[in-house]
Residue frames as qw, qx, qy, qz and C-alpha x, y, z in Angstrom:
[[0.222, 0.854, 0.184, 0.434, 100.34, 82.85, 104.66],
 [0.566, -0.791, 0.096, 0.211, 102.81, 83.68, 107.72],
 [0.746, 0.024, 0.234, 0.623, 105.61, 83.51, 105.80],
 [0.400, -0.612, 0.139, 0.668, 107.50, 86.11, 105.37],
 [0.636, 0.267, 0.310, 0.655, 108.72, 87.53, 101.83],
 [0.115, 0.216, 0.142, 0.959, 109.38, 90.91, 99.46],
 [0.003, -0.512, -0.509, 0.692, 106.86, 93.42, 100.75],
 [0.143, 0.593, 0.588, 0.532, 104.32, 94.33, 97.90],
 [0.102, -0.093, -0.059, -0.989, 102.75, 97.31, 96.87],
 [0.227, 0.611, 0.730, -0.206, 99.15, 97.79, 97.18],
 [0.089, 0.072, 0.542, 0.833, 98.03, 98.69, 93.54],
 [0.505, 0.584, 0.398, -0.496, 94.92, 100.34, 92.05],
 [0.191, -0.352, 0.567, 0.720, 94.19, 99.75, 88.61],
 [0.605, 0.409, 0.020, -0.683, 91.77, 100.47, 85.70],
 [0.518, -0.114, 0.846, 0.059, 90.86, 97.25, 84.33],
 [0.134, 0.275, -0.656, -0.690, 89.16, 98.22, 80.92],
 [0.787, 0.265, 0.200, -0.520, 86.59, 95.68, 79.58],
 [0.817, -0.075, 0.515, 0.250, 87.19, 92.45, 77.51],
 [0.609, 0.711, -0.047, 0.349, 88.36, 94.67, 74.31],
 [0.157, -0.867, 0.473, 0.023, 91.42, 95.32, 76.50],
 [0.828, -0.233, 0.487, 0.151, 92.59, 91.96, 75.32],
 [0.748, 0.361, 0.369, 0.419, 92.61, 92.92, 72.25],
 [0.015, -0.996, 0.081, -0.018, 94.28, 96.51, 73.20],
 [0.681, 0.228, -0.389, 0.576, 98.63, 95.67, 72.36],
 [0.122, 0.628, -0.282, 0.715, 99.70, 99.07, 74.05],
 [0.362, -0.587, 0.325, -0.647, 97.80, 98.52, 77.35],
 [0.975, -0.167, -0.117, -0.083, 98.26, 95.04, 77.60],
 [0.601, 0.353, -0.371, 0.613, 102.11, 95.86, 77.38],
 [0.196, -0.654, 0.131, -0.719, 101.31, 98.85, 79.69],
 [0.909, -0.358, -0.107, -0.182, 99.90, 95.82, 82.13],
 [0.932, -0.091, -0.213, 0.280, 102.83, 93.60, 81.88],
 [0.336, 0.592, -0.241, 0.692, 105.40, 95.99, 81.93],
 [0.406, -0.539, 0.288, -0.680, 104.14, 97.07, 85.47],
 [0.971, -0.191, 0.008, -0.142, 103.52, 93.35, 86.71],
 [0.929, 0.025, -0.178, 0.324, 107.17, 92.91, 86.20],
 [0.336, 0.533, -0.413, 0.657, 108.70, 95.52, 87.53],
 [0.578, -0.594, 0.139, -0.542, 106.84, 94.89, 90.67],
 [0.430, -0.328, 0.734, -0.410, 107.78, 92.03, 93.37],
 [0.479, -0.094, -0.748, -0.451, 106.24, 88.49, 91.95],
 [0.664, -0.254, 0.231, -0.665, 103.45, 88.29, 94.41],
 [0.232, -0.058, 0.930, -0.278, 102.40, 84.69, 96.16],
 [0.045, 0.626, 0.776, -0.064, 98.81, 85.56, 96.24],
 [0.040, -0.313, -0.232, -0.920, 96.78, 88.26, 94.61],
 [0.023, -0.559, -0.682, 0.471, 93.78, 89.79, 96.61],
 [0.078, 0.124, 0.505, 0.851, 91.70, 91.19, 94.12],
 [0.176, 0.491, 0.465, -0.715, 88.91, 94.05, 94.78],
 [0.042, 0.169, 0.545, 0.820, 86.48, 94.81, 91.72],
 [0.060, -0.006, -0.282, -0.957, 84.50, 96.82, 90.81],
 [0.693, -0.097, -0.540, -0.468, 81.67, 94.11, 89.57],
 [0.512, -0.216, -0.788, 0.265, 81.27, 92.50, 93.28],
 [0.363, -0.441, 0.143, -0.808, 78.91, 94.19, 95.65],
 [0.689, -0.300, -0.638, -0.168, 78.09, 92.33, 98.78],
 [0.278, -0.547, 0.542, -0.574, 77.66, 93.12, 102.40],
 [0.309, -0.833, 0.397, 0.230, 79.33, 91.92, 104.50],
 [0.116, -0.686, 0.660, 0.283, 82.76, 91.36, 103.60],
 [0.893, 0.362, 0.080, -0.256, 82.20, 88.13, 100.85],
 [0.202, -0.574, 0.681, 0.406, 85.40, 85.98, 99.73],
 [0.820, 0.276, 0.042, -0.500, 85.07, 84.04, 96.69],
 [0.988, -0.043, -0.056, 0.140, 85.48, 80.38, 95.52],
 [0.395, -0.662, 0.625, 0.123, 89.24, 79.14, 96.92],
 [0.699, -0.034, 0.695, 0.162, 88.98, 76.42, 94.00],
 [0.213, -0.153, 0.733, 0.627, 89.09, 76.62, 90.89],
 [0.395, 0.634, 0.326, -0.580, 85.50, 78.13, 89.10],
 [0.474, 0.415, 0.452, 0.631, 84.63, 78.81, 86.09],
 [0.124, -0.017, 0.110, 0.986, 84.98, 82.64, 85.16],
 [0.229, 0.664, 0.707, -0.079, 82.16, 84.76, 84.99],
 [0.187, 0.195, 0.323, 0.907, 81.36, 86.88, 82.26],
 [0.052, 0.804, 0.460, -0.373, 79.08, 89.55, 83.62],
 [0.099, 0.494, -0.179, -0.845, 78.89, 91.99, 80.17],
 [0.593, 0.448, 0.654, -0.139, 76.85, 91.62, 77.20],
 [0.523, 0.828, -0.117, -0.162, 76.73, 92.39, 73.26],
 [0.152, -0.642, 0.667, 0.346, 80.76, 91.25, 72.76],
 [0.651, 0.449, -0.562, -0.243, 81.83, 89.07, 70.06],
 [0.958, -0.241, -0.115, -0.104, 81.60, 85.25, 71.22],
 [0.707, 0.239, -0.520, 0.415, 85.52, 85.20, 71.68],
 [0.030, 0.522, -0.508, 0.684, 85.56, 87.01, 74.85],
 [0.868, -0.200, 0.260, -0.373, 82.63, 84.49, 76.47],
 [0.943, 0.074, -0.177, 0.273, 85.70, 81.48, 75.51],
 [0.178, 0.703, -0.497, 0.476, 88.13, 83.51, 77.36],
 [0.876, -0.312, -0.355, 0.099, 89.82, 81.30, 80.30],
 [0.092, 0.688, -0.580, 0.426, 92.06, 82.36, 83.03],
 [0.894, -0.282, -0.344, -0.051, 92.46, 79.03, 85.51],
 [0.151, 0.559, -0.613, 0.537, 94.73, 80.58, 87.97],
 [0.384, -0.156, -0.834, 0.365, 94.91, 78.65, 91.64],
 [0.364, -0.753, -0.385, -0.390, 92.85, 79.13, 93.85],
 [0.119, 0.386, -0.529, 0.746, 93.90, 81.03, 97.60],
 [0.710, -0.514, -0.465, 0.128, 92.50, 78.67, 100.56],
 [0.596, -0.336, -0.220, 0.695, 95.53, 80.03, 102.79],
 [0.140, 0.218, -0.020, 0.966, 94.79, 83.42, 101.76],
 [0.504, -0.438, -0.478, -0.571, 91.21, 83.33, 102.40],
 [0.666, -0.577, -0.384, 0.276, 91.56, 81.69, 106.23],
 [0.381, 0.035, -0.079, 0.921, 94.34, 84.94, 106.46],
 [0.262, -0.470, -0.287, -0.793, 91.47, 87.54, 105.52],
 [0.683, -0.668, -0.278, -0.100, 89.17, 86.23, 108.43],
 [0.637, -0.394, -0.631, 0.201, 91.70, 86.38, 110.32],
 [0.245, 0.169, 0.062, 0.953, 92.43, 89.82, 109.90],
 [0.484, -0.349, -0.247, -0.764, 88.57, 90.59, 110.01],
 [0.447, -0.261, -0.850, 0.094, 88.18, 88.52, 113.15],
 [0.032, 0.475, 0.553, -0.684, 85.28, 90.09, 115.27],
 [0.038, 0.404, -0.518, -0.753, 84.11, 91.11, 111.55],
 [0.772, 0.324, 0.537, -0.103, 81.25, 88.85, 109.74],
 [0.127, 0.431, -0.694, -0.563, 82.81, 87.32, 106.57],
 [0.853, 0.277, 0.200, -0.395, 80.91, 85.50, 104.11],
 [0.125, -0.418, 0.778, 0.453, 81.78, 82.90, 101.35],
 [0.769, 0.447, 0.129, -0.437, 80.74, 82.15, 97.99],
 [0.607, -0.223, 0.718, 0.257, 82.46, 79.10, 96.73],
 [0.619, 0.437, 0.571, 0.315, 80.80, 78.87, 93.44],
 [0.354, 0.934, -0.006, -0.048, 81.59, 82.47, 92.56],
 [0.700, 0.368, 0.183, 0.584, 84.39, 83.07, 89.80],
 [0.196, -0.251, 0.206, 0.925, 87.00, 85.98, 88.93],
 [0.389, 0.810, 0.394, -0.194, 84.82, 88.76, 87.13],
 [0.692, 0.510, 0.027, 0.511, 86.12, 90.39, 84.12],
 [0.047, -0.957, 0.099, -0.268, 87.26, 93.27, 86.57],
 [0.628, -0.592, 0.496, 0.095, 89.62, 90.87, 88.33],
 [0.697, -0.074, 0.559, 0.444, 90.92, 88.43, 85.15],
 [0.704, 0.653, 0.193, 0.202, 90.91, 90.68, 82.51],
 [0.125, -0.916, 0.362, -0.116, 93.90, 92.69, 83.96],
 [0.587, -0.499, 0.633, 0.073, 95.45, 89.50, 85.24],
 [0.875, 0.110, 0.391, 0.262, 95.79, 88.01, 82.01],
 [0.375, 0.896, -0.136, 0.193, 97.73, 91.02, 80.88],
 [0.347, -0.828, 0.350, -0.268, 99.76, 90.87, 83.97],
 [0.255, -0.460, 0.844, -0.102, 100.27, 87.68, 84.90],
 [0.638, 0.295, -0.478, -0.527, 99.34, 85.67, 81.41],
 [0.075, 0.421, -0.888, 0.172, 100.43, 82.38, 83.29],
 [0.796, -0.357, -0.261, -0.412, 97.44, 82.19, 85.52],
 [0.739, -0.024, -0.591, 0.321, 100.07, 80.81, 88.23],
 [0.029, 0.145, -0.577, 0.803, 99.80, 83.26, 90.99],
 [0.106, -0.526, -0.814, 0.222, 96.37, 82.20, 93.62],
 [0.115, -0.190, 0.001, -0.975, 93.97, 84.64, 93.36],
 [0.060, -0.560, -0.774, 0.289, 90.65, 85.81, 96.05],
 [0.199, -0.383, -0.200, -0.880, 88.62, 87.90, 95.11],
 [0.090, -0.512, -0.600, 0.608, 86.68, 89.51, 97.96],
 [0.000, 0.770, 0.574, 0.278, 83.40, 91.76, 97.53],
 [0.246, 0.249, -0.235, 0.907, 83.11, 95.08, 98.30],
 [0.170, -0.423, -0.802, 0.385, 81.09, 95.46, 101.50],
 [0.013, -0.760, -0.400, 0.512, 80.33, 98.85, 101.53],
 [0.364, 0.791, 0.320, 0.373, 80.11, 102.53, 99.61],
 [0.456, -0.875, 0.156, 0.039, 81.15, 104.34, 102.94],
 [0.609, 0.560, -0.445, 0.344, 84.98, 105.58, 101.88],
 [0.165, -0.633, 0.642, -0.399, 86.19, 105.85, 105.89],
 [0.902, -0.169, 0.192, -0.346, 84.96, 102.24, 105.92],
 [0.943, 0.312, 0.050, 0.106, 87.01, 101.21, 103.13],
 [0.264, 0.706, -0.495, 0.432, 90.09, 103.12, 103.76],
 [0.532, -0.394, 0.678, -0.320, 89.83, 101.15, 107.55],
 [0.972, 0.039, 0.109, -0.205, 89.10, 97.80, 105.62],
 [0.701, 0.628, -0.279, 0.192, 92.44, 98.60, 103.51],
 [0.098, -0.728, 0.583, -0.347, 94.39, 99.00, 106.55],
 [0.731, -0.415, 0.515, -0.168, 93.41, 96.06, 108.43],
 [0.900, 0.418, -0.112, 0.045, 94.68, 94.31, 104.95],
 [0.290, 0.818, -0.457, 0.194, 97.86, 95.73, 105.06],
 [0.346, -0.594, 0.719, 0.097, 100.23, 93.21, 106.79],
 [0.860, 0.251, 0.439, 0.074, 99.05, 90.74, 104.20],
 [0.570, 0.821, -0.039, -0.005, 101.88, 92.75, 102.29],
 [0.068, -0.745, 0.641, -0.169, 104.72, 92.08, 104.08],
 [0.609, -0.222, 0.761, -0.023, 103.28, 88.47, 103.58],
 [0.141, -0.027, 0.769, 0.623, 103.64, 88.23, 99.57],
 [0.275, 0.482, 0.829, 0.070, 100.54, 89.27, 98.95],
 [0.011, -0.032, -0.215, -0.976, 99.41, 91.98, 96.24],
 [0.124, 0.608, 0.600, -0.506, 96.64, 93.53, 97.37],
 [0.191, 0.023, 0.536, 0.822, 94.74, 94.85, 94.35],
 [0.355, 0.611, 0.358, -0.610, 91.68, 97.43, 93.75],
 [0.124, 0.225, 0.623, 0.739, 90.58, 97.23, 89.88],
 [0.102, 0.681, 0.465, -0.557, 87.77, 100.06, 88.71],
 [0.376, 0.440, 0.348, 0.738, 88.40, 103.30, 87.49],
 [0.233, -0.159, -0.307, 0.909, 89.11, 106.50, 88.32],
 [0.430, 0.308, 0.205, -0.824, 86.71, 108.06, 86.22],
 [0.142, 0.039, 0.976, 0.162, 83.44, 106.05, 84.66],
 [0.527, 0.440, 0.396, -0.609, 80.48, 107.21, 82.95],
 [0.542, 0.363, 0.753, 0.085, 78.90, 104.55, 80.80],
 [0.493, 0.779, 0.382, -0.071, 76.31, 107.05, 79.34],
 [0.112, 0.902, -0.219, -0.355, 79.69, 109.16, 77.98],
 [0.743, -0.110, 0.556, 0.356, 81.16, 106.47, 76.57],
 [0.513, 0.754, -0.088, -0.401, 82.51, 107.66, 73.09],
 [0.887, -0.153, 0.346, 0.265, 84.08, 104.95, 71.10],
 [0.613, 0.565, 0.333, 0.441, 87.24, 105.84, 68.96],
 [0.047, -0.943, 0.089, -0.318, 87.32, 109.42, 70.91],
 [0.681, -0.245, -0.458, 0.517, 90.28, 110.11, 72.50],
 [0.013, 0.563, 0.277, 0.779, 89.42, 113.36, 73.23],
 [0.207, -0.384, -0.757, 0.486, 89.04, 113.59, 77.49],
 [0.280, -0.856, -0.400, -0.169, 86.03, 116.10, 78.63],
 [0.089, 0.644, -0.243, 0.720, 86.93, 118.61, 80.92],
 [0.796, -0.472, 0.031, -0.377, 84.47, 116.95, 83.73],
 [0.973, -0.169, 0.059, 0.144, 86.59, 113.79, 83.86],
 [0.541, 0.484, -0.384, 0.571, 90.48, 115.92, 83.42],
 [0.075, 0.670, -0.401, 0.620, 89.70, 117.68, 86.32],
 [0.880, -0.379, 0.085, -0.274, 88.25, 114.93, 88.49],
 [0.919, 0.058, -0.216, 0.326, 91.07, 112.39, 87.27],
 [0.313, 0.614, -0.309, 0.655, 93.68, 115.25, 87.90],
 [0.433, -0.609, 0.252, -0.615, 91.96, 116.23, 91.49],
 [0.897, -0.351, 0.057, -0.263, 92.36, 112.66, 92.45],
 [0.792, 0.483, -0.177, 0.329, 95.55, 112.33, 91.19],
 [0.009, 0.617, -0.316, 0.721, 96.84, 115.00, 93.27],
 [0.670, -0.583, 0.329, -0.320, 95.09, 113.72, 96.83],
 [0.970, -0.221, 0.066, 0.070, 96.04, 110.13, 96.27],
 [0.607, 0.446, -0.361, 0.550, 99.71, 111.22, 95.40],
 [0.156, -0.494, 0.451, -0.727, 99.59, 113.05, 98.86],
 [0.490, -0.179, -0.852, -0.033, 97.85, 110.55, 100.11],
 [0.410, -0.107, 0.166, -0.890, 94.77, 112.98, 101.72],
 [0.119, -0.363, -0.914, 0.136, 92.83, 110.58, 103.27],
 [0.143, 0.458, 0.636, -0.605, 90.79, 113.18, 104.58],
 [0.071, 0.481, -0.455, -0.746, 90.36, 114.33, 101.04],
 [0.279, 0.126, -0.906, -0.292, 89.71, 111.35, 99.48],
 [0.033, 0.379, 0.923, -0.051, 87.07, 110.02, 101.94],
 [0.044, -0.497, -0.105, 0.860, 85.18, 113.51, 101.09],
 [0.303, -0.299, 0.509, 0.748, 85.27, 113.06, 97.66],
 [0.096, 0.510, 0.795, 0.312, 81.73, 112.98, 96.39],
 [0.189, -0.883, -0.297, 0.311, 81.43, 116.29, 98.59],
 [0.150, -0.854, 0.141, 0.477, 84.12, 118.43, 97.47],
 [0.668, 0.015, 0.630, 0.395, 85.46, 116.79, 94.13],
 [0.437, 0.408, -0.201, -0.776, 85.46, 119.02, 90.82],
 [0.583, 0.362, -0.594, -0.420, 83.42, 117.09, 88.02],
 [0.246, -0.079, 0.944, -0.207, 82.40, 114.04, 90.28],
 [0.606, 0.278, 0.365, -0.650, 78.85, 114.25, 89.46],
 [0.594, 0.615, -0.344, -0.389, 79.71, 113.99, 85.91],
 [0.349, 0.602, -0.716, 0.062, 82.65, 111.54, 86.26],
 [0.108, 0.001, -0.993, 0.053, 81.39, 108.79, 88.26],
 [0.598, -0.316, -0.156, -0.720, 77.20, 108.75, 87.97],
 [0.907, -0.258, -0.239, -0.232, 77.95, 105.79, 89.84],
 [0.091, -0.873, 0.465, -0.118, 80.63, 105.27, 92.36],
 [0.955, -0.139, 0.260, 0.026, 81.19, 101.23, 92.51],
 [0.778, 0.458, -0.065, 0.426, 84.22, 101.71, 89.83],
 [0.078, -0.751, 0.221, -0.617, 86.03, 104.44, 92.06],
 [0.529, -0.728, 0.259, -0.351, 86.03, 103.00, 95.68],
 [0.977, -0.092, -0.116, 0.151, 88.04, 100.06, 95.39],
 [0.468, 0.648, -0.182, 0.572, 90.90, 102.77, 95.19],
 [0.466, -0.654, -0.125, -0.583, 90.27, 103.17, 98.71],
 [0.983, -0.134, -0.052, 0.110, 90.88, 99.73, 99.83],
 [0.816, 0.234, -0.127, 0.513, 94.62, 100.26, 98.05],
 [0.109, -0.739, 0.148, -0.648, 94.82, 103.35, 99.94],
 [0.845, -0.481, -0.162, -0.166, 93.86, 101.71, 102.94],
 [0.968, -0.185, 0.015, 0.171, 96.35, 99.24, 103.00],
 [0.579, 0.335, -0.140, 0.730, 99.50, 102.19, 102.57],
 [0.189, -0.900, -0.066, -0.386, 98.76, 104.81, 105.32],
 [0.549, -0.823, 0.100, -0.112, 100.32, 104.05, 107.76],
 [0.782, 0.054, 0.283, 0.552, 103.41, 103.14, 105.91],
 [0.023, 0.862, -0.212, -0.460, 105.76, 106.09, 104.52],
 [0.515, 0.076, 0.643, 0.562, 106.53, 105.18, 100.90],
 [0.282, 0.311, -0.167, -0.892, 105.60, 107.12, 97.53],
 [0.423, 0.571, 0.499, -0.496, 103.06, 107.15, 95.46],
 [0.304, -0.184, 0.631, 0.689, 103.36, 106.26, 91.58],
 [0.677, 0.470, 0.202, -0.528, 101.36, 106.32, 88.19],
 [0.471, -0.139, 0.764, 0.418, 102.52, 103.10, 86.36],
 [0.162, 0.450, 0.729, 0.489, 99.87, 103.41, 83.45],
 [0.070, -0.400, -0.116, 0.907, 98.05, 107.02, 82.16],
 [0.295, 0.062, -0.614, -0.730, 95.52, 108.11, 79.54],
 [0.510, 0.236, 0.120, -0.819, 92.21, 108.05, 78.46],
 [0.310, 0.146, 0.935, 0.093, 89.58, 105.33, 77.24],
 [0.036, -0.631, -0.649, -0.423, 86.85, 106.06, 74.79],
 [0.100, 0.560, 0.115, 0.814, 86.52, 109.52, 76.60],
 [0.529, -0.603, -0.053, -0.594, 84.83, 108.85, 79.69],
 [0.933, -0.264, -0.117, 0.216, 86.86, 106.39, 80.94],
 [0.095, 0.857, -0.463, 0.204, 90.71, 107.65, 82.56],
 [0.951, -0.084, -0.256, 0.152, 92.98, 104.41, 82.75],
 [0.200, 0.716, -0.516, 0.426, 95.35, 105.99, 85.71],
 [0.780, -0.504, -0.312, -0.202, 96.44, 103.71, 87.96],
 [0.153, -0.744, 0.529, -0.379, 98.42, 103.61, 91.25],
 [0.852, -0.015, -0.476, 0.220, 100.74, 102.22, 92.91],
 [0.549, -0.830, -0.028, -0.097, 101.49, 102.35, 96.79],
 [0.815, -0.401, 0.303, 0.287, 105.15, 101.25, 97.70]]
């Protein structure tokens, strides 16, 4: 993983559920953005659906997937994404986190927050991917975790937070595209720091946010955005929105891109 190459972005991006496979527009929306980026080595891939202190990397071989949702139609439990695994990324991470406890969980798979995006993106299944856990809730933790990532971008490696900006289950309205007011002005207010890139803002944001309460009753879909934050502060580059718009109403599929 010393090797040099193109310098990636460090992305954030709303990863949907397994009816995004069968969504044309935002699967285009995916690729479209997957190619106009750099072709990455190795993906490092934060989600949502991984809680684990400390810092947790999972299997470096080849797994089987793990469907962690319930009630879908049996094709999305026969979905397959058999991308490589990322040994050499994985010994990188530690060493980045060295003085740092890092766990590992060999037998854990991609969750649908990490391969249902990548098989929009990168349908191949040929770029390694690690998925690492998210250690904590504490944003000045995770904006310092993203940083110490960050030279793993100047070594081919897309560093990637999957979530959502805004997420509340119990609003879920299928069919509606219709956004709330709670979840415009939250998505909007976050829109606005992370384009400025207001760290001090951003790690705040359960304190001073309009429409947070409302817009994330829960905050595990939201902080991985952090991470991709992280890993662009201390770099001077802009700040994009490759993909926009609303999901069943409670859901706001903006995501960013650092570089």
């Amino acid at each position: 993983m010393a090797s040099k190459s193109t310098s990636m972005p460090s992305i954030f991006l709303a990863h949907g559920a397994p009816p995004l496979l069968d969504d044309a527009v935002w699967m285009a929306e995916l690729k479209r953005w997957a190619d106009a980026m750099p072709r990455p080595k190795a993906i490092l891939m934060i989600s949502a659906h991984w809680e684990r202190r400390p810092v947790t990397l999972g299997a470096t071989t080849p797994v089987p997937l793990i469907y962690d949702f319930y009630g879908f139609p049996e094709r999305y439990y026969a979905t397959k994404y058999p991308a490589p695994g990322a040994p050499a990324l994985a010994a990188r991470v530690k060493e980045l986190l060295r003085g740092q406890p890092v766990a590992d969980a060999p037998d854990r798979g991609l969750d649908h927050g990490a391969y249902v995006p990548l098989i929009a993106m990168y349908p191949g299944a040929d770029v390694p991917v690690l998925q690492m856990s998210i250690p904590t809730m504490d944003p000045k933790e995770l904006v310092a975790l993203g940083r110490v990532l960050a030279p793993l971008r100047e070594e081919g490696v897309l560093i990637v937070g999957s979530g959502f900006i805004v997420h509340n289950l119990r609003a879920m309205r299928p069919g509606s595209s219709t956004i709330p007011s709670w979840a415009s002005e939250f998505d909007a207010w976050a829109g606005q720091a992370l384009e400025k890139r207001d760290v001090d803002a951003l790690v705040e944001y359960r304190h001073i946010a309009p429409g947070v309460d409302m817009a994330l009753p829960t905050h595990e879909h939201f902080v991985p955005v952090l991470v991709a934050l992280g890993a662009s502060i201390d770099r001077s580059e802009r700040v994009s929105f490759p993909i926009m718009g609303n999901w069943f109403g409670a859901f706001t599929k903006r995501s960013v891109e650092f570089g």
